[in-house]
C-alpha positions in Angstrom: -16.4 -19.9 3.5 -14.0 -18.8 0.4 -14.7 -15.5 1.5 -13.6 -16.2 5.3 -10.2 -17.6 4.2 -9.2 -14.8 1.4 -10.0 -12.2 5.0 -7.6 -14.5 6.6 -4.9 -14.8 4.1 -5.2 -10.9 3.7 -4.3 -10.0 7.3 -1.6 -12.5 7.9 0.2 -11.7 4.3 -0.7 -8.2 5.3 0.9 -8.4 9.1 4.3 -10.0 7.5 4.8 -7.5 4.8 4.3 -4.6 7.9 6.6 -6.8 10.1 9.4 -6.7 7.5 8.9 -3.3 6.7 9.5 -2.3 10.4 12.1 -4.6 11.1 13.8 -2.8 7.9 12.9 0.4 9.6 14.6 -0.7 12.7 17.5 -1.5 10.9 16.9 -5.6 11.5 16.7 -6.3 7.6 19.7 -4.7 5.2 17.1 -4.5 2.7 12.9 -5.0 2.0 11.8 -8.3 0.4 10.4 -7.4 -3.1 9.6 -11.1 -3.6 7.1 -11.0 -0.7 5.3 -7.4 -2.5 5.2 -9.4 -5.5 3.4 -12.4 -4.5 1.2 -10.3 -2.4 0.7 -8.3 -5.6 -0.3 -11.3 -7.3 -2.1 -12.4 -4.3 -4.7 -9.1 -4.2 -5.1 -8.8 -8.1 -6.8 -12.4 -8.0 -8.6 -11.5 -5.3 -9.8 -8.0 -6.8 -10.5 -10.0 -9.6 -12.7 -12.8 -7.9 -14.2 -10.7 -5.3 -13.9 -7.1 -6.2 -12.8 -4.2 -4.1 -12.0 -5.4 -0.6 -13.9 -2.6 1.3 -14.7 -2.8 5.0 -18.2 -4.0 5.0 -17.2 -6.5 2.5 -13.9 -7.8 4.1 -13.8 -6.2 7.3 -11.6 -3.6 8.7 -8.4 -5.8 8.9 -8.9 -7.0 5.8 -9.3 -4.4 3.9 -6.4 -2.2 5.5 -3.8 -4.8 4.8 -5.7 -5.3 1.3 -4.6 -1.5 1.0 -1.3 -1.5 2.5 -0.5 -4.5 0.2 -1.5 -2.2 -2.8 0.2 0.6 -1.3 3.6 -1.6 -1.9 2.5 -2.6 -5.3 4.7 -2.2 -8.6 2.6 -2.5 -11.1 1.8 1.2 -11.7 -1.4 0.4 -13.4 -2.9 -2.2 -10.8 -1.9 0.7 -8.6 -4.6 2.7 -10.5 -7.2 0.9 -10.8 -7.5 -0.2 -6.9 -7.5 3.6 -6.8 -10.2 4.2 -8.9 -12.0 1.7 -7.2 -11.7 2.8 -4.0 -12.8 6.3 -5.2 -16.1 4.7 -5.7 -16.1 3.3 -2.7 -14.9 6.0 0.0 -17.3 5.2 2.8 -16.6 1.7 2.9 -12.5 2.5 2.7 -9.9 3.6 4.9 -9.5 7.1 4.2 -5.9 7.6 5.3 -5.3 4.8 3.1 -6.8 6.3 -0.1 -4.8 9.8 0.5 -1.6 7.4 1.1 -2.2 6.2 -2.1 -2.8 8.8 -4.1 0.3 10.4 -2.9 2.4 6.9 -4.1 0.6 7.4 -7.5 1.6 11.1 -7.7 5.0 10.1 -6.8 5.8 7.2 -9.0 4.1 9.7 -11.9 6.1 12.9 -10.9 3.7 14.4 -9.9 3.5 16.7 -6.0 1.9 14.8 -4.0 -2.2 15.8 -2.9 -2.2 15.2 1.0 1.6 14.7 1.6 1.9 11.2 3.3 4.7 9.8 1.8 8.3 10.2 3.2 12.0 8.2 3.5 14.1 7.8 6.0 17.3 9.3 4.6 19.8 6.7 5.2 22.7 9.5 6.0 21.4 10.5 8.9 18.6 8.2 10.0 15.9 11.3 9.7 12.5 11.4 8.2 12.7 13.6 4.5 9.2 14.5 3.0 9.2 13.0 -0.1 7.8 16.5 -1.8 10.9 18.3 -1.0 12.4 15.7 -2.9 10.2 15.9 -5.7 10.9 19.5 -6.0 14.5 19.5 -5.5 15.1 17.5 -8.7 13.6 20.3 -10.9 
């Protein structure tokens, strides 16, 4: 039953923080809510902590995307890790476009190139897409 209502929490916490993201996207929000990332943060360490990874047969596929896309969004650099290490233990039972996502954030937040190149901005100058790596390498 605690198990049911943690999947539950996941997916809608997960739904809002994508809603908000695209309504930033689509110009709706002037700028992201970093309270909401932080109390999902907080949210999916306790839950990591109580349950463990929140991998597909586990959680179920909702679940455990938005479990990743919360982590995804995550500032603690560290937390960031771990989830990744985790999930490297896990790979069947994770979304794989997810784990290449966020290994790219790591790599970026590190300054590092990214591995699979899956991060990217919308430059705000002229409303395009920029690849994140061309950014990376400009700076050097």
């Amino acid at each position: 039953m605690v198990l049911e209502k943690v999947k539950i929490e996941l997916i809608e916490r997960g739904i809002a923080e994508q809603l908000m993201r695209k309504a930033y996207v689509e110009g709706k929000l002037k700028k992201l809510d970093t309270k909401m990332d932080l109390v999902n943060e907080s949210f999916l360490k306790k839950v990591v902590s109580y349950h463990g990874l929140p991998t597909i047969s586990k959680f179920g596929e909702d679940a455990a995307h938005y479990a990743e896309l919360i982590v995804l969004h995550a500032s603690d650099l560290n937390f960031q890790k771990k989830y990744l290490s985790l999930m490297e233990n896990k790979q069947e039972d994770v979304h794989r476009k997810n784990y290449e996502r966020l290994t790219d954030k790591i790599c970026l937040k590190e300054g590092r190139p990214q591995v699979f190149n899956t991060q990217s901005y919308i430059d705000p100058k002229d409303s395009r897409y920029r690849d994140k790596l061309q950014e990376f390498y400009k700076k050097k």
